[in-house]
MARDREN-518341 format. One record per residue (C-alpha): y, z, x; residue number from 0; residue in one letter. Coordinates in nm, 2 decimals. Each point is the difference from the previous one (the first is absolute). Example, Ala and Ser with C-alpha at 12.3 -4.5 7.8 and 13.67 -1.06 7.14 Angstrom:
<rs>
<r><c2>-0.45</c2><c3>0.78</c3><c1>1.23</c1><nr>0</nr><rest>A</rest></r>
<r><c2>0.34</c2><c3>-0.07</c3><c1>0.14</c1><nr>1</nr><rest>S</rest></r>
</rs>
This chain:
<rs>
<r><c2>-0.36</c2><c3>2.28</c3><c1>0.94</c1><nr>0</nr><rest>X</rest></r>
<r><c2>-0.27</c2><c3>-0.18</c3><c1>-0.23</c1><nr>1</nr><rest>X</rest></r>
<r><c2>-0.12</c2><c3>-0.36</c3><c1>0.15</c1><nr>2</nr><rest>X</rest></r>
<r><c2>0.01</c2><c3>-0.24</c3><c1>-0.27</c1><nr>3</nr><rest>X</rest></r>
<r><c2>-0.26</c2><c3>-0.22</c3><c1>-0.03</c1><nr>4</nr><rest>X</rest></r>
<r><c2>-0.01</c2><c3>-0.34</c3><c1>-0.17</c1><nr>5</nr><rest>X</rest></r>
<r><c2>-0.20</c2><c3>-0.08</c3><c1>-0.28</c1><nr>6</nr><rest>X</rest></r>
<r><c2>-0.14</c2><c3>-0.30</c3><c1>-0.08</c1><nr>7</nr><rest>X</rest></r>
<r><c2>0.02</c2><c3>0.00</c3><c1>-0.42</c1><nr>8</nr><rest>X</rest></r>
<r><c2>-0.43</c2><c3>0.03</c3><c1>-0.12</c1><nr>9</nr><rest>X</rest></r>
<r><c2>-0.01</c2><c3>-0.31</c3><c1>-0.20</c1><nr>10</nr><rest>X</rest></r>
<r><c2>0.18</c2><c3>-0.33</c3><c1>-0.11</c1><nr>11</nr><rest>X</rest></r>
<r><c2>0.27</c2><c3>0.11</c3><c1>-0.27</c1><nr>12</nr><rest>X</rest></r>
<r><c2>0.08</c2><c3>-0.36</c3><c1>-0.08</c1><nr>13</nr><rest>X</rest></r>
<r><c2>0.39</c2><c3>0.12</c3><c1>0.05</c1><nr>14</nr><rest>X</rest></r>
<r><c2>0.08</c2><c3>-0.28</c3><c1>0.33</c1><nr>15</nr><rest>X</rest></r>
<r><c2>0.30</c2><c3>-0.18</c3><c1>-0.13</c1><nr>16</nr><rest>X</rest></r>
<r><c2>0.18</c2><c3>-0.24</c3><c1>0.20</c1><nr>17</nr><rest>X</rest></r>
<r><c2>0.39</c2><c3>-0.09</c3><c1>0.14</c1><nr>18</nr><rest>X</rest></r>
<r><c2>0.04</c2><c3>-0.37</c3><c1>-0.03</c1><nr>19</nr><rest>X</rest></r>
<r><c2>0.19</c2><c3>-0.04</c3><c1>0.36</c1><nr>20</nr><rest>X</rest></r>
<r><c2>0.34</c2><c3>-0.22</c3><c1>0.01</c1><nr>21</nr><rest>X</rest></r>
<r><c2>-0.09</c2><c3>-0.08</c3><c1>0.36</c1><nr>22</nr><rest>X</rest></r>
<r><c2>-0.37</c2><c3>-0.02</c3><c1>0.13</c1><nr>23</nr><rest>X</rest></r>
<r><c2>-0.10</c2><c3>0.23</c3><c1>0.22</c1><nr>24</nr><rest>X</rest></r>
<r><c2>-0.22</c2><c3>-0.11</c3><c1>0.31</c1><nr>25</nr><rest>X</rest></r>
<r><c2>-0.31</c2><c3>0.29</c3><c1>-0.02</c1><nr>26</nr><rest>X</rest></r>
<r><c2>-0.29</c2><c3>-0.01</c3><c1>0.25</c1><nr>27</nr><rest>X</rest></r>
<r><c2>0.09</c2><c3>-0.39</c3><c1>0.05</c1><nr>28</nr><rest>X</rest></r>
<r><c2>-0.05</c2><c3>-0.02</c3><c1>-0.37</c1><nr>29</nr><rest>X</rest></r>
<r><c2>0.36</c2><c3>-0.10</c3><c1>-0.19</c1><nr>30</nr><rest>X</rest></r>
<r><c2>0.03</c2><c3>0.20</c3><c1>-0.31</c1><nr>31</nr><rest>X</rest></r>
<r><c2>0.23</c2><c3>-0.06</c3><c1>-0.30</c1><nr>32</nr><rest>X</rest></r>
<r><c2>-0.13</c2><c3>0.32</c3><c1>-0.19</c1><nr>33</nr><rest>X</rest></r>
<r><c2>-0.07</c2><c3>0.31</c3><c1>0.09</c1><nr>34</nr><rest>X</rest></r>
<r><c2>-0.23</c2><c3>0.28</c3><c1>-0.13</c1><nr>35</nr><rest>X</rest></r>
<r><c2>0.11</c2><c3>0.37</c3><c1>-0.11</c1><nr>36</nr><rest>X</rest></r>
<r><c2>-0.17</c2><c3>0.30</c3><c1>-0.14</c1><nr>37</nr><rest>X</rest></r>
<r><c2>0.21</c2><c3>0.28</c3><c1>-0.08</c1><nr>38</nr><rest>X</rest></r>
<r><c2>-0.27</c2><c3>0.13</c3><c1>-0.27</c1><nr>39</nr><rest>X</rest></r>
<r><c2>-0.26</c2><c3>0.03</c3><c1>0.29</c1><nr>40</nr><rest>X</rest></r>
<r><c2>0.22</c2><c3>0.18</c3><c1>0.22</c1><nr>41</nr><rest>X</rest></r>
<r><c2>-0.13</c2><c3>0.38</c3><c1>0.06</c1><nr>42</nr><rest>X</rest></r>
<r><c2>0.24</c2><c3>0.27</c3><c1>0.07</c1><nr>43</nr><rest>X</rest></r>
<r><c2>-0.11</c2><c3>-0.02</c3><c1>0.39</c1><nr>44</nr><rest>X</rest></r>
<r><c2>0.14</c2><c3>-0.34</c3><c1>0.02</c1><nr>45</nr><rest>X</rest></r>
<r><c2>0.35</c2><c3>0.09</c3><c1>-0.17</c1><nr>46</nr><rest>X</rest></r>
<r><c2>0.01</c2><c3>0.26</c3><c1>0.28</c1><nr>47</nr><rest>X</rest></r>
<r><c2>-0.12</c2><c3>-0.24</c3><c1>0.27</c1><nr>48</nr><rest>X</rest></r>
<r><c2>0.31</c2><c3>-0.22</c3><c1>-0.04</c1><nr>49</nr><rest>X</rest></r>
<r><c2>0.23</c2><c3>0.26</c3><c1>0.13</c1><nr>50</nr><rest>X</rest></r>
<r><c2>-0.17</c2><c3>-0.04</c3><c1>0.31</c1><nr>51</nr><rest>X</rest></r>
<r><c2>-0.04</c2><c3>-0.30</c3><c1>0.02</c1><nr>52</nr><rest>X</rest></r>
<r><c2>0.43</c2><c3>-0.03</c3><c1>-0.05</c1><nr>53</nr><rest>X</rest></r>
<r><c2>0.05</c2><c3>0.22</c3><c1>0.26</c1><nr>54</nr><rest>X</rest></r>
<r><c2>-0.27</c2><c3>-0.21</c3><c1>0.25</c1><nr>55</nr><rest>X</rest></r>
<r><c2>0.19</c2><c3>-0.31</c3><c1>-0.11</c1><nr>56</nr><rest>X</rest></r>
<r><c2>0.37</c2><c3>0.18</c3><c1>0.11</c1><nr>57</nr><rest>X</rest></r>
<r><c2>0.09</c2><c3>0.11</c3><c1>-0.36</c1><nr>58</nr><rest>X</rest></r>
<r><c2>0.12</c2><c3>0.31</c3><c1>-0.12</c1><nr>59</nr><rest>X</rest></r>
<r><c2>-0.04</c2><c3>0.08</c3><c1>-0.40</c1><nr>60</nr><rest>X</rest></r>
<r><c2>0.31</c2><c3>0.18</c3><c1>-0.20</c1><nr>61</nr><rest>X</rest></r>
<r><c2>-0.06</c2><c3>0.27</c3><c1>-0.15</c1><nr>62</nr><rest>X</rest></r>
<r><c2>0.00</c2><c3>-0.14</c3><c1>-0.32</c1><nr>63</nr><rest>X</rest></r>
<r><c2>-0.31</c2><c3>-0.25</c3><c1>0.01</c1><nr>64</nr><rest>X</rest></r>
<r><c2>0.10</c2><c3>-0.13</c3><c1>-0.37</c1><nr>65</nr><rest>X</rest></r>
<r><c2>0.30</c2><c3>-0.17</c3><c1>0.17</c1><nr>66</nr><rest>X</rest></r>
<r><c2>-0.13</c2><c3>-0.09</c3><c1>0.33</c1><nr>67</nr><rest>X</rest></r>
<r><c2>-0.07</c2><c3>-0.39</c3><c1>0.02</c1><nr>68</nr><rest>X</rest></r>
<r><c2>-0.17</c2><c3>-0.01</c3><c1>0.33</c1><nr>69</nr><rest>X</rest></r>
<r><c2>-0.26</c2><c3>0.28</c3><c1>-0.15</c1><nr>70</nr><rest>X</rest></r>
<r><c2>-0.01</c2><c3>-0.23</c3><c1>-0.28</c1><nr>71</nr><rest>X</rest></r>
<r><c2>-0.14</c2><c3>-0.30</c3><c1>0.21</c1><nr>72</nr><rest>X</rest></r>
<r><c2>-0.24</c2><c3>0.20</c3><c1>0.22</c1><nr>73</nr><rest>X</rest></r>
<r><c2>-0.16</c2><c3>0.10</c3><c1>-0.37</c1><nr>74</nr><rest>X</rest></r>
<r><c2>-0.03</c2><c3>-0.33</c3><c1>-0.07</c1><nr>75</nr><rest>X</rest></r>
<r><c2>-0.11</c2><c3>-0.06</c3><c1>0.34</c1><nr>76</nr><rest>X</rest></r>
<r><c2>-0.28</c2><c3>0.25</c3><c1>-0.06</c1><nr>77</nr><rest>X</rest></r>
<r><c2>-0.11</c2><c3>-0.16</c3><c1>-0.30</c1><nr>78</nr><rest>X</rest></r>
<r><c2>0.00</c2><c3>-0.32</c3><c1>0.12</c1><nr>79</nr><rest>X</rest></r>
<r><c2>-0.26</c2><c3>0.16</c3><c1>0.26</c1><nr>80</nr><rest>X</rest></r>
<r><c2>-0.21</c2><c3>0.19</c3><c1>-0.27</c1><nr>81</nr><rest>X</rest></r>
<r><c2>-0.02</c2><c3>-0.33</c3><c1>-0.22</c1><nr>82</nr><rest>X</rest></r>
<r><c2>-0.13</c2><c3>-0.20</c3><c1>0.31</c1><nr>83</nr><rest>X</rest></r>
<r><c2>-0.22</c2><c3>0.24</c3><c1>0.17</c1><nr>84</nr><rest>X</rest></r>
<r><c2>0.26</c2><c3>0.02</c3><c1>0.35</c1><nr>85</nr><rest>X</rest></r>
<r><c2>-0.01</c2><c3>-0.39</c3><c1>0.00</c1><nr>86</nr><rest>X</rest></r>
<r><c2>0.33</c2><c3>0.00</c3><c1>-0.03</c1><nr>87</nr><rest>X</rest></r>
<r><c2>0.17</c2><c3>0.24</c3><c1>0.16</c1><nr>88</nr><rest>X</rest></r>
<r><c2>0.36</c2><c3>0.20</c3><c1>-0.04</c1><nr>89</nr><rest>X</rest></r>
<r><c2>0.11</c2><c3>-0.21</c3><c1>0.31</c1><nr>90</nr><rest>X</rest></r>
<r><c2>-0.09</c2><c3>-0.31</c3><c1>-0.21</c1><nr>91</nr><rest>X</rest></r>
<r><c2>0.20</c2><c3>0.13</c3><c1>-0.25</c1><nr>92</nr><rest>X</rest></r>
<r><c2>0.32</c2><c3>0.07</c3><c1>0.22</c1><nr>93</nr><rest>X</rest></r>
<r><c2>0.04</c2><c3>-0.38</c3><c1>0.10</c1><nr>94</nr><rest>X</rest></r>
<r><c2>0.02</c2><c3>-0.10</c3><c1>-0.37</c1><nr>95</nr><rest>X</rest></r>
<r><c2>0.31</c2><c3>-0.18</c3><c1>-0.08</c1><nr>96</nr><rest>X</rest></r>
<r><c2>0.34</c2><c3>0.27</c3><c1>-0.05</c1><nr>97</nr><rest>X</rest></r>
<r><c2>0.00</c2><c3>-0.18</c3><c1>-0.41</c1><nr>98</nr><rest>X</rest></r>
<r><c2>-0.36</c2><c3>0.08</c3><c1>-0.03</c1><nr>99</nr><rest>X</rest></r>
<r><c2>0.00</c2><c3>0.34</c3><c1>0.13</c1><nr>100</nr><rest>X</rest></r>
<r><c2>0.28</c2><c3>0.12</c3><c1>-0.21</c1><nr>101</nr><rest>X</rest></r>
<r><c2>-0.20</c2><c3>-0.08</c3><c1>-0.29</c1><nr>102</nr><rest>X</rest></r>
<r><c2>-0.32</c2><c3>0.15</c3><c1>0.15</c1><nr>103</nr><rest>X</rest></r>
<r><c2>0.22</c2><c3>0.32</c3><c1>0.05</c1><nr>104</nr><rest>X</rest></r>
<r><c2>0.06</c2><c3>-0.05</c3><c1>-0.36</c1><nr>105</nr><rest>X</rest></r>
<r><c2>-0.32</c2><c3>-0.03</c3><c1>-0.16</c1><nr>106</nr><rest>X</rest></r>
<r><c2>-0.11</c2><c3>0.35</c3><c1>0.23</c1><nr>107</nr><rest>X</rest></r>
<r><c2>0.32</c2><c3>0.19</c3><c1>-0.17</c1><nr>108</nr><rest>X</rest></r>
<r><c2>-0.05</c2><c3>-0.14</c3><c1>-0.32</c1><nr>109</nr><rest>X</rest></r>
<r><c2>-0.37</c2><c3>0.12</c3><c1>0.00</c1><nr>110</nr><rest>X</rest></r>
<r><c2>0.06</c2><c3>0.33</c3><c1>0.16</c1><nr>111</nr><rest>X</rest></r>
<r><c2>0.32</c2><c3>0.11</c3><c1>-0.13</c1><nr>112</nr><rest>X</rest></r>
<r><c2>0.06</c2><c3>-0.15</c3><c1>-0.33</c1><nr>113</nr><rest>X</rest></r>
<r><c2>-0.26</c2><c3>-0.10</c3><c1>-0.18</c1><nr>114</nr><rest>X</rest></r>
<r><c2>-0.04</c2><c3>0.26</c3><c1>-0.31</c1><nr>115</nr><rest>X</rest></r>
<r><c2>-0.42</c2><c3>-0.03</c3><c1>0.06</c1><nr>116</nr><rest>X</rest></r>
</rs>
């Protein structure tokens, strides 16, 4: 099996939008009421990294990742860390508040599976 590597997108895209946070979330002793996403700059070694990262975290993916809301928050999760550079990390992202994560889950479905783009 293939290793999958990473990859850091080649330049700014101007594509970083941001979840305005119902409760703040304490970052690197830094409270945040916003946080950061790029699903634009995502590269297909990322998408494929979140599996992983799931199944490190204790989560198993369905089979049918259009309908999988856990695999929807680790996407967002991995934009969140492609928009910040790994300053905030998908373990960051995990102790959002349960309101805030649903909608995070959301926004990564939404982008993913039904925008007509």
């Amino acid at each position: 099996m293939a290793e999958i590597t990473e990859m850091v997108p080649q330049k700014e895209s101007g594509t970083v939008k941001t979840l305005e946070l119902k409760k703040p979330l304490l970052v690197n002793g830094e409270e945040l009421t916003e946080i950061p996403y790029d699903f634009e700059s995502m590269t297909v070694g990322n998408k494929l990294a979140v599996t992983k990262n799931m199944a490190s975290a204790g989560f198993t993916m369905t089979q049918v990742e259009e309908f999988d809301p856990v695999y929807h928050l680790f996407l967002f999760a991995k934009a969140v860390e492609v928009a910040t550079k790994e300053q905030i990390a998908t373990a960051d992202v995990l102790r959002m508040s349960a309101r805030d994560g649903q909608e995070a889950g959301a926004l990564a479905r939404s982008f993913f599976y039904l925008s007509e783009d």
